[in-house]
N, C-alpha and C positions, 0 to 999 in steps of 0.2 A: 312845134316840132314834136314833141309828145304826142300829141293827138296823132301826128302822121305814121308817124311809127307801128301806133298802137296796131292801127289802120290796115298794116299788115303783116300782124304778127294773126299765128294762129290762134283759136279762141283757148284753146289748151293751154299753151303756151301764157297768154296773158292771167288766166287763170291760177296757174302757179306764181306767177310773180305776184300777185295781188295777194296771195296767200304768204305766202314767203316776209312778202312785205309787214301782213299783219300779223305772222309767227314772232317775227322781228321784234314788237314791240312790247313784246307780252313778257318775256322771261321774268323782266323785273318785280311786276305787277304780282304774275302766279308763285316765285319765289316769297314775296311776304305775305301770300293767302294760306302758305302751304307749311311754313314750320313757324316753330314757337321764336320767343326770344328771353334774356337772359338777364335779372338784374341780380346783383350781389349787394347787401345793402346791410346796413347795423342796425340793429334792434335790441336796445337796454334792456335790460334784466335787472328791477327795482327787488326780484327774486332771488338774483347772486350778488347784489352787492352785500359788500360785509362780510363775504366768506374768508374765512381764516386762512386760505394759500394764496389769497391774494390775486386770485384769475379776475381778469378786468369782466364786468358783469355786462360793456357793450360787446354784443356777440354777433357776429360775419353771420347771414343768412344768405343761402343761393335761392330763388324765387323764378321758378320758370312760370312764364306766360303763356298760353295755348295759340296759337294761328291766327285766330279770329280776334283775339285780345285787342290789337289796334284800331284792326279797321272796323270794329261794331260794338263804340265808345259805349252804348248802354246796355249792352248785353253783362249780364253777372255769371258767376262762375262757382262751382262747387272745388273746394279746395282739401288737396291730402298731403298731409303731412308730411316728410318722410325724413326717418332717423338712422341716423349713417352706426356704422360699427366702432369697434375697439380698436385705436389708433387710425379711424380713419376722420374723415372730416368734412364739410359742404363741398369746399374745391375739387378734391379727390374725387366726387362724385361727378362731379362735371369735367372730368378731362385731365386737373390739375395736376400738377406733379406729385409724383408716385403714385398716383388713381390708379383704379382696374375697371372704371367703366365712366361714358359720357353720359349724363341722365337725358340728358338735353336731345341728342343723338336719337336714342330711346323712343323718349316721349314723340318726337317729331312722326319717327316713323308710326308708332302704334295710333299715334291720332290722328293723323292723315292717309293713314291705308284703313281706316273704318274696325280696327280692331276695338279701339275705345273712345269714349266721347269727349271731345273738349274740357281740361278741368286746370286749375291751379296747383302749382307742385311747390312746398316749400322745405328744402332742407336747412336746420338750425347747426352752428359749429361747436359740437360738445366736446372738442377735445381741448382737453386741460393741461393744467399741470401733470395731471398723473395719464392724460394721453387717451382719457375715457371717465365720462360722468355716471355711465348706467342708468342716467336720467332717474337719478334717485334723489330725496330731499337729505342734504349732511350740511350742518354749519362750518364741515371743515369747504365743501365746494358749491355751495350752494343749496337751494332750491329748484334744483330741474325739472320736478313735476309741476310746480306751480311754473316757472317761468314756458314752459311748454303749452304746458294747458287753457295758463291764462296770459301773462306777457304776450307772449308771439303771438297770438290767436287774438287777442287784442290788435295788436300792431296790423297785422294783416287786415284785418278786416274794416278798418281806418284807415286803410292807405291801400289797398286796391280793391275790383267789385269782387267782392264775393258774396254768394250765395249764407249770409252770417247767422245760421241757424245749426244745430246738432245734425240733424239728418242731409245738413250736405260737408259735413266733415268728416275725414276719412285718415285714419290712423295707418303707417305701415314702416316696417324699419326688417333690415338684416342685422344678425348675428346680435353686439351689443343693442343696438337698436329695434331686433326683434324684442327682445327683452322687455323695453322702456315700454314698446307698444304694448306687451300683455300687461306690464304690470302699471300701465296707463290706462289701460282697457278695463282691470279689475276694480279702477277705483272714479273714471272719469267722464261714465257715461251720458255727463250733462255736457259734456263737450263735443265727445264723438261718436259716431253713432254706426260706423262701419270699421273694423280693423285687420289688418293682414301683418304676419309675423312671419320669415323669411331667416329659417336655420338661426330661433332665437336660441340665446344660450342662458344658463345658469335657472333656468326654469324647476331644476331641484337644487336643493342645499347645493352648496359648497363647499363643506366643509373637508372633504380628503384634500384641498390644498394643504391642508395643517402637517405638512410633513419637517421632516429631521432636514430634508435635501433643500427645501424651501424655505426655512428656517436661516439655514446656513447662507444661502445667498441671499436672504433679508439684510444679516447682519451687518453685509457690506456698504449698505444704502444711510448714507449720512446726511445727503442734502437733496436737492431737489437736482445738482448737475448729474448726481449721482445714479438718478432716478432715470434721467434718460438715457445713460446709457445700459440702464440695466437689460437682463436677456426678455423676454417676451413676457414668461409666466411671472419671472418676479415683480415686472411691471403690474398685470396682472392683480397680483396678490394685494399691491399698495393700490393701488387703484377702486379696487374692492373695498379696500379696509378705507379709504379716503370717503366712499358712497355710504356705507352701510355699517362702518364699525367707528367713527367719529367721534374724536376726545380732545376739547376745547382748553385741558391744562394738559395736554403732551407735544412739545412743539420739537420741532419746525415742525412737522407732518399733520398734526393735530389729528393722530387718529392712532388706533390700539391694532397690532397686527397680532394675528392667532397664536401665537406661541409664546407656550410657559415655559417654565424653568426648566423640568422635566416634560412636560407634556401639553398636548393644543391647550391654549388656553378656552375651554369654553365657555365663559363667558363672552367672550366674543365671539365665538363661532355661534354660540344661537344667537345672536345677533345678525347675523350673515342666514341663520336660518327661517330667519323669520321675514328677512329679503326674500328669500322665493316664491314666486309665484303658484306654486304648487301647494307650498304651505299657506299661502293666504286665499288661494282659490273658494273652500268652503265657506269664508266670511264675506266673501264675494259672490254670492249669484243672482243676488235682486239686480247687482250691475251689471253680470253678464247677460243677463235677462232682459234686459232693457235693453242691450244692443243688436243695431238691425241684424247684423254681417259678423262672422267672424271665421279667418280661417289664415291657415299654418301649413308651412311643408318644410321639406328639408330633405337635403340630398343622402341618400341611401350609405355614401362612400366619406362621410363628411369623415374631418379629418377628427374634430373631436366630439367621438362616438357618442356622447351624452346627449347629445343634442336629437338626433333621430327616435334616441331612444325613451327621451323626455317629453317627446311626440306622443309618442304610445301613449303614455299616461297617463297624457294631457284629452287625451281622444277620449278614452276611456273612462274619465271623471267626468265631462262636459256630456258625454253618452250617459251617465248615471243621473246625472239631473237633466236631462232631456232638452240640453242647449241644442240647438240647431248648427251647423260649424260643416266646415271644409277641412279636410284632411289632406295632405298630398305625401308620400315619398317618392322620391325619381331618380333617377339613376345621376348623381353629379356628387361632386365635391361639398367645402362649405363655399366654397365662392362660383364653382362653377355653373356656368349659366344663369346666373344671376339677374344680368342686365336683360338678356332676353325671356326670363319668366318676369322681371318685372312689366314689359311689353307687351306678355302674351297671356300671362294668368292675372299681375295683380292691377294693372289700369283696367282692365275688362270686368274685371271683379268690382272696383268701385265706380265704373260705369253702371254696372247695373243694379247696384247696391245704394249707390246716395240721392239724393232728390237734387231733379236738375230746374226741380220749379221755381221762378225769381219772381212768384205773386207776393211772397213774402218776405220782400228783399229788404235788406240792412245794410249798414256800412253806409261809410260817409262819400270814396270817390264817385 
């Protein structure tokens, strides 16, 4: 009955339905050729256990997988890291609740519209009890540069293919996160070898938090319920002081906030200054030297001016010793356009920045 039909339908006609037909079957197929997919998964930190506030050291990582990831079992993958901000978290990056951007969304688009090449994305969940690590090493919250550096980056590279060499690992983080990555980047060059920073902050001292106003609304802070409802900065301030100014006989908190009797305490404030990446940059250039890639921008209108301006700086000293480096200011906020420069500047950057060669491939899957 088919046959007869066909028989006399027009050749046009039979044509489109044969097409139609074979349209039909494909959506599913080109759907899982075409975006990433999504694993959230726990990975111990033998680097935070034992921390004196008590954050459980198995920590929620978001793990995005590239297109091709399934269906081309022996292919390997060059992997970049990437670290979320101050009060935000792996989820939040991926759509979660209260998020301000999908990474997943992102990635999907920039790797399959040929902007950037197939690669591994792993964001780790650094908010704490104080709501932000700075991915700094404190016995009050851990060890975050070692669990970063070497935990995760371990984990990963035993449990999915990557590319497990320096020169296909790729650092990048906004705002807190920009941060971890410079001052990841100054001391961790045997692990990454390309890095991008995204409106980092605290890149100079800190120390004008040491005020009268912020003083006063420290004092209100008694426990850790305390802590979260505190306003933004004072969070902030302990947060800081939990990463960088850590004191193993002052509890609950186990850490020294800047303020003296009369006046900042500085003994702790140069302790917060010797956090900055700006201050420790000069003792740093055989490491920055060693790295393939490095480059920063920040929105022109960011909302806390220090950061644009800690750019300059930063250009300016990296131009004194004759680093190589990307510069950008642009016309945005500190969050604005975020997810689409990470789309359009920073997957393209370490597309062409990390080695996609798997002749000398590692890792166990």
């Amino acid at each position: 009955m088919t046959s007869t039909i066909r028989r006399h339908l027009p050749l046009s006609l039979c044509f489109l339905i044969t097409l139609l037909v074979a349209l039909g079957a494909k959506p599913a197929t080109a759907q899982a050729q075409t975006v990433g997919t999504v694993d959230r998964i726990t990975v111990h930190g033998a680097s935070l256990a034992g921390n004196l506030i008590g954050d459980s050291p198995d920590r929620h990582v978001t793990v995005y997988l590239p297109p091709s990831y399934s269906s081309q079992p022996s292919r390997r993958y060059p992997v970049v890291y990437m670290l979320h901000g101050f009060t935000d978290s792996d989820a939040k990056w991926f759509g979660g609740p209260g998020g301000w951007m999908n990474l997943k969304a992102v990635a999907d688009e920039s790797m399959t519209n040929g902007a950037s090449k197939e690669m591994i994305l792993v964001v780790p969940n650094a908010n704490n009890a104080f709501h932000g690590s700075f991915y700094s090493s404190s016995v009050t919250i851990g060890d975050w540069e070692d669990y970063i550096a070497h935990d995760l980056v371990s984990y990963i590279d035993q449990h999915y293919r990557t590319i497990a060499r320096p020169e296909s690992r790729g650092l990048a983080g906004h705002s807190m996160g920009g941060y971890g990555t410079i001052r990841l980047g100054l001391k961790r060059s045997d692990v990454f070898s390309s890095i991008y920073a995204l409106s980092p902050c605290c890149l100079t001292p800190m120390d004008s938090m040491a005020t009268d106003r912020m003083k006063a609304s420290a004092s209100k802070i008694h426990s850790l319920s305390d802590v979260d409802k505190a306003d933004f900065y004072t969070l902030l301030v302990f947060s800081i002081a939990a990463a960088w100014s850590p004191n193993p006989k002052n509890p609950p908190f186990y850490l020294d906030l800047p303020f003296g009797e009369s006046s900042p305490a500085q003994s702790v404030l140069q302790k917060w200054i010797a956090n900055a990446p700006m201050v420790l940059l000069d003792q740093s250039i055989p490491d920055l030297k060693r790295l393939h890639a490095i480059a920063f921008d920040a929105g022109a209108r960011d909302e806390f001016k220090a950061i644009p301006a800690s750019l300059v700086v930063l250009d300016r000293e990296l131009n004194t010793y004759n680093i190589a480096h990307t510069y950008e200011t642009y016309d945005g906020t500190h969050t604005s356009g975020i997810p689409q420069r990470i789309g359009t500047k920073v997957l393209p950057f370490f597309s062409k920045n990390l080695s996609f060669q798997e002749s000398v491939a590692s890792g166990k899957p």
